[in-house]
C-alpha positions as CSV (number, residue, x, y, z in Angstrom):
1,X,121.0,1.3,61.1
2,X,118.3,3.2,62.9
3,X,117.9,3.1,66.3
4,X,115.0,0.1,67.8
5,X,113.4,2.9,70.0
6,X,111.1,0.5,71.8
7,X,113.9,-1.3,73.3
8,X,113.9,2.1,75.3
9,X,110.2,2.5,76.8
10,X,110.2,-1.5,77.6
11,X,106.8,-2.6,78.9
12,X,106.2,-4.4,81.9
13,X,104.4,-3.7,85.5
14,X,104.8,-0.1,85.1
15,X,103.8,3.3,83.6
16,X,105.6,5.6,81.2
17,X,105.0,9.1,81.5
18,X,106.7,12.4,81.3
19,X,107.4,14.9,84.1
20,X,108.4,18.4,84.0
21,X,110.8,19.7,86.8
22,X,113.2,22.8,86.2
23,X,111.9,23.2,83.1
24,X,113.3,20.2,81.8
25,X,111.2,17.1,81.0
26,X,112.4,14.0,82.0
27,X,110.8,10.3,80.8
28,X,109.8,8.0,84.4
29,X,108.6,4.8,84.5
30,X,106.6,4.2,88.2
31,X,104.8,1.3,90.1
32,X,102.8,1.0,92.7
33,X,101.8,3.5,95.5
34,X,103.2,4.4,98.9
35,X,106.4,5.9,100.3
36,X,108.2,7.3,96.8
37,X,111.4,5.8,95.8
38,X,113.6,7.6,93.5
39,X,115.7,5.7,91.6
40,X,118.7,7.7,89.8
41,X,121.2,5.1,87.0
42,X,124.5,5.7,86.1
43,X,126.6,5.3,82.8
44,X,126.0,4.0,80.3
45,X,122.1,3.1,81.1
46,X,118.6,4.3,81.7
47,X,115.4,4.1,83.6
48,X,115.9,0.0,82.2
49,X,118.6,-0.8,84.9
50,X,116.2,-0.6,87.4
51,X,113.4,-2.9,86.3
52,X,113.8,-5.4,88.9
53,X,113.9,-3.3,91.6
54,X,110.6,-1.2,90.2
55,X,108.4,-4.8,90.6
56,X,109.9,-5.5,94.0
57,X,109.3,-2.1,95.6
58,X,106.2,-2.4,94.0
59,X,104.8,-5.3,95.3
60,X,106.8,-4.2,99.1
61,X,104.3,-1.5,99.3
62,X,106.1,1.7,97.6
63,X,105.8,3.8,94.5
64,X,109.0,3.4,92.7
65,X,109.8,5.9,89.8
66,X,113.0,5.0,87.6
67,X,113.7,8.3,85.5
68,X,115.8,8.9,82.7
69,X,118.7,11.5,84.0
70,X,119.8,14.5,81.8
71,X,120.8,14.0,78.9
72,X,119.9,10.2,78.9
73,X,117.3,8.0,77.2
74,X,114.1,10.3,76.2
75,X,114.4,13.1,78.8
76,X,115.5,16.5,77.5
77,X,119.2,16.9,76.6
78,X,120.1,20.4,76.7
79,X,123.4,21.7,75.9
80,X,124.5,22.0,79.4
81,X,123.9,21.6,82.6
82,X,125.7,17.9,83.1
83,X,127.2,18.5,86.8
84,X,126.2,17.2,89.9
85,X,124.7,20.6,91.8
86,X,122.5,21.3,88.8
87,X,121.6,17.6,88.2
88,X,121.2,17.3,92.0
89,X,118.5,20.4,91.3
90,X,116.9,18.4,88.8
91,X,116.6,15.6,91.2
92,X,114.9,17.5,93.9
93,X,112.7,19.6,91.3
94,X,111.5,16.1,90.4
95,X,110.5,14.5,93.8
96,X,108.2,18.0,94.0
97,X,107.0,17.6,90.8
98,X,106.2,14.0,91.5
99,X,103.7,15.4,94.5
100,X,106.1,14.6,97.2
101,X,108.4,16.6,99.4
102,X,110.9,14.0,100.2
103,X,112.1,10.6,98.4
104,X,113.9,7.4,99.2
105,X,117.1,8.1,97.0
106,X,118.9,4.9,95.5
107,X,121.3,5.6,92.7
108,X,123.9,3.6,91.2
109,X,127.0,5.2,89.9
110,X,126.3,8.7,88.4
111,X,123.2,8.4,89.7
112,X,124.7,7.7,93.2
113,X,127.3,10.7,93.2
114,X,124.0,12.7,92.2
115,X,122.5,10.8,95.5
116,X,125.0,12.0,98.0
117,X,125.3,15.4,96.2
118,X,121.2,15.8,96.9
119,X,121.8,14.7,100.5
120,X,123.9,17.7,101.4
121,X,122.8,20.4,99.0
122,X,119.0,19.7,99.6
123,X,119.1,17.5,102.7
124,X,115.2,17.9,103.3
125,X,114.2,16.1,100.0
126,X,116.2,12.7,101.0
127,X,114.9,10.8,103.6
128,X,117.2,8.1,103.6
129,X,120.1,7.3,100.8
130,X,121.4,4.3,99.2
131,X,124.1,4.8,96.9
132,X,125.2,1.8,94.7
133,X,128.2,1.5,93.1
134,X,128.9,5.2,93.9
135,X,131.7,6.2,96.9
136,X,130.8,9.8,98.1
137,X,132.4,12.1,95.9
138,X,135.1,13.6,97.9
139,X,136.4,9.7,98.4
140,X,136.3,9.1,94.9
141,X,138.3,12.3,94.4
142,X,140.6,11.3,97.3
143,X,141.2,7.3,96.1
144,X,142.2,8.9,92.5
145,X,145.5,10.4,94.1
146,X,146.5,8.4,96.8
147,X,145.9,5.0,95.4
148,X,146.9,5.4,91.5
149,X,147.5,1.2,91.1
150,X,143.9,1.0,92.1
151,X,141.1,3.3,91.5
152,X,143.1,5.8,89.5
153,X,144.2,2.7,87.1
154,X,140.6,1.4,87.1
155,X,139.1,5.0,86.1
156,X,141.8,5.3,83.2
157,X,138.8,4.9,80.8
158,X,137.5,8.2,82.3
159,X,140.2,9.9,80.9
160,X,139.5,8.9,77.2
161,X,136.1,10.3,78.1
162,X,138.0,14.0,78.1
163,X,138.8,14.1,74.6
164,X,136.5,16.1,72.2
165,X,134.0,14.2,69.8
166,X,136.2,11.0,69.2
167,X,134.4,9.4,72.5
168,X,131.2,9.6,71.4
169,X,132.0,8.5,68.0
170,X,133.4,5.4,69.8
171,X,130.4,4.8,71.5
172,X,128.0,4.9,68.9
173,X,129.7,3.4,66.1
174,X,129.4,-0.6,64.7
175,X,125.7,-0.4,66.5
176,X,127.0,0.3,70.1
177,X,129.6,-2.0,70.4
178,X,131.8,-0.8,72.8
179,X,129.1,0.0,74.7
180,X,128.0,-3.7,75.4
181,X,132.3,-4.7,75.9
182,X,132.1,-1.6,78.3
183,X,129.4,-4.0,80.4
184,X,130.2,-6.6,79.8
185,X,134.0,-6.0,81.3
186,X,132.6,-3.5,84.5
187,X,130.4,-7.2,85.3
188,X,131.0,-10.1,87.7
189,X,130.6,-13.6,85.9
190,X,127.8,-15.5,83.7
191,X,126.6,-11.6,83.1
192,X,124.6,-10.1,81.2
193,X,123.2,-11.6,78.7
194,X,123.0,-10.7,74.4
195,X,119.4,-8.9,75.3
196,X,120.8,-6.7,77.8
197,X,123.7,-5.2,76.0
198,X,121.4,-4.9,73.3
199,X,119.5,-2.7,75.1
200,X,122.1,-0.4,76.2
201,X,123.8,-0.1,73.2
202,X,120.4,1.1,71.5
203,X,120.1,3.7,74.1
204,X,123.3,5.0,73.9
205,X,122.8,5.4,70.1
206,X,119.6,7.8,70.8
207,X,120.8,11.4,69.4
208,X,122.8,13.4,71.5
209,X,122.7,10.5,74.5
210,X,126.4,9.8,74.0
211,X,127.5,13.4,74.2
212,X,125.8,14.3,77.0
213,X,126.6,11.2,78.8
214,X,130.5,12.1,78.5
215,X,129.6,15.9,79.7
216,X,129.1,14.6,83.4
217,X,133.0,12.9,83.2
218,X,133.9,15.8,81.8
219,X,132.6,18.1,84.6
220,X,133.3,16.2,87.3
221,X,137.1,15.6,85.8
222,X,137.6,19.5,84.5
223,X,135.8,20.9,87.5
224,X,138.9,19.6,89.6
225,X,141.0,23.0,88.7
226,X,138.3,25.0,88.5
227,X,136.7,27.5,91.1
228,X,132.8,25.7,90.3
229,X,135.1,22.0,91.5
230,X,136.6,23.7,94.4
231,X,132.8,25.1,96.0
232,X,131.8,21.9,95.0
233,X,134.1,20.1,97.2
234,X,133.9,22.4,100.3
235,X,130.0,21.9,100.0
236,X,130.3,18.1,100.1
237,X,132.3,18.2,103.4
238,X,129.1,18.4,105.4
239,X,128.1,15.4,107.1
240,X,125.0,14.0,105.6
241,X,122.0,13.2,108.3
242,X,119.8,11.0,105.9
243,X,120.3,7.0,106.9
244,X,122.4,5.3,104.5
245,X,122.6,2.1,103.0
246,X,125.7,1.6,100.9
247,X,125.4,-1.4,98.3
248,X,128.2,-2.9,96.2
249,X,129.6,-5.5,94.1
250,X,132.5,-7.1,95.6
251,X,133.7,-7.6,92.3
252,X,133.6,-4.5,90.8
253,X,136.3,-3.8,88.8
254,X,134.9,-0.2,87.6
255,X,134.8,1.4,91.6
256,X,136.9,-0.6,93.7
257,X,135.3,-1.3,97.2
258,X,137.6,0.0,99.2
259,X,137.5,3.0,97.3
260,X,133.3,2.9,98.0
261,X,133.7,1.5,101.5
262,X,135.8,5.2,102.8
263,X,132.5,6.9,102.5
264,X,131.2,6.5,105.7
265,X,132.7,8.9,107.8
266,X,130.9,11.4,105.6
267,X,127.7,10.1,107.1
268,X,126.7,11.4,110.6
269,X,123.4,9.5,110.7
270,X,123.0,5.7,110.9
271,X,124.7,3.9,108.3
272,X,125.0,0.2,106.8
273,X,127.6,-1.1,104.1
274,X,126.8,-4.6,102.1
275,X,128.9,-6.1,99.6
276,X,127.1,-8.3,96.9
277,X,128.9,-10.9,96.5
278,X,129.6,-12.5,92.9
279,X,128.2,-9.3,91.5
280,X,130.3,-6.7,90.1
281,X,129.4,-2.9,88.7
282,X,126.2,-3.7,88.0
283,X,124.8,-5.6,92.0
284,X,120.9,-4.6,90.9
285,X,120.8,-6.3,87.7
286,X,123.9,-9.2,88.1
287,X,122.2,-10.5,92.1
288,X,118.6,-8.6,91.9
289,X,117.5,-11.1,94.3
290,X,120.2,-10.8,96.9
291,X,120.5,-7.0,96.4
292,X,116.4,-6.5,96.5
293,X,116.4,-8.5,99.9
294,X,119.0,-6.1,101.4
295,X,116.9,-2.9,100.0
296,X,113.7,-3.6,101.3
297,X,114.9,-5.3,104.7
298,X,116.9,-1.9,105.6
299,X,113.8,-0.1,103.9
300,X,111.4,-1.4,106.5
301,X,113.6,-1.5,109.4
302,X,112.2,1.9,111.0
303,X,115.4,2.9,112.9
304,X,117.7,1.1,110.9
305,X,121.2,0.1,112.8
306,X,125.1,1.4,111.9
């Protein structure tokens, strides 16, 4: 069956448009005006994950923009470029081609790894952080040796991600399938709903989508050995000076808490964790109530406390 492409540029309180940054265009949708918020998704979504937080920022007095990453939804998806220094470029080329020099980063899980990345590669373009669902990357790479019963048995999915074409032929096949069991087990209870997985398993059935949403597992897992993972990793040892707000479900099964909850002493500015509680990968879509009240209270807080 084809793919239901306006499940993908949903309508709603916002405006579609395209942006070019790096010579790639990417697909935004933004609300409202004010200080801009950049909000960066993970696997396997889109711009979509983030429509509850777009109306909320909105009406709190900010310009929220939800793009589409690299790769994902209907932003360019070139051939390569899937790990985190160039999407951490693309990032940054975006906030300046959005008018601004500096952005409110919040990313959930790719999109948070890309949000610390940013923070030490092109510190001036994030004024404060707020990874979700995302442990800073050197913690991730640490909890996948030291505690293999935990994380390293919860990321065992990652590793079918390594294998050539069969993963995306998983992905894609029986109209998305495993894409809306993939969400449905990373979520806490009494979520999500029939409409939701519909809409990610649409997405992920765009051309190409699939591929090049395995390409950034496939980087960051390849990249390990390699002398690209290894500058990578001695980069990401400086200590980030944007305020950070760390968000995360206390029931995720996907990135285990205390795998997330390690990354502060990678932070030398002020820094807040929260747990979500009842939520699990997914806090802004599963609790967008609870989570939205933590965002915008830390948001306003002008010197906001460790």
């Amino acid at each position: 069956m084809p793919v239901d492409e306006t499940l993908i540029e949903v309508d709603g309180p916002w405006t579609h448009r395209t942006v070019h940054a790096g010579g790639v265009r990417f697909h935004v949708a933004e609300a409202g005006d004010g200080p801009l918020v950049l909000l960066l998704h993970g696997f396997p979504q889109f711009w979509w994950t983030w429509r509850h937080q777009l109306a909320a920022l909105m009406e709190a007095g900010y310009r929220a923009v939800a793009v589409d990453l690299r790769g994902y939804g209907t932003s360019d998806k070139p051939p390569r470029g899937y790990d985190l220094p160039t999407l951490a470029v693309d990032a940054a080329g975006l906030v300046r081609a959005l008018g601004e020099t500096s952005a409110i980063v919040v990313g959930h899980d790719w999109g948070g790894l890309l949000g610390w990345t940013m923070s030490v590669l092109d510190p001036k373009v994030v004024r404060r952080l707020v990874p979700v669902s995302a442990p800073h990357p050197l913690r991730l790479r640490s909890a996948l040796f030291t505690d293999p019963l935990g994380q390293l048995k919860a990321s065992r999915y990652a590793l079918g991600y390594q294998l050539p074409f069969l993963p995306e032929r998983k992905l894609t096949r029986k109209g998305g399938a495993a894409v809306g069991r993939l969400v449905e087990r990373w979520a806490g209870p009494q979520w999500p709903g029939d409409g939701v997985t519909r809409v990610y398993r649409e997405a992920m059935r765009l051309p190409t989508v699939a591929h090049c949403a395995l390409e950034y597992y496939r980087w960051f897992a390849r990249s390990q050995l390699r002398p690209d993972g290894f500058r990578y990793a001695r980069q990401m040892r400086a200590e980030i000076e944007a305020p950070t707000l760390q968000l995360h479900g206390a029931l995720d099964p996907c990135i285990l808490p205390r795998t997330a909850q390690g990354s502060s002493r990678f932070v030398a500015a002020p820094y807040r964790w929260r747990l979500i509680e009842g939520a699990g990968h997914f806090p802004h879509e599963e609790r967008p109530e609870q989570f939205n009240a933590e965002l915008i209270s830390w948001l306003s807080d002008p010197e906001p406390d460790r």
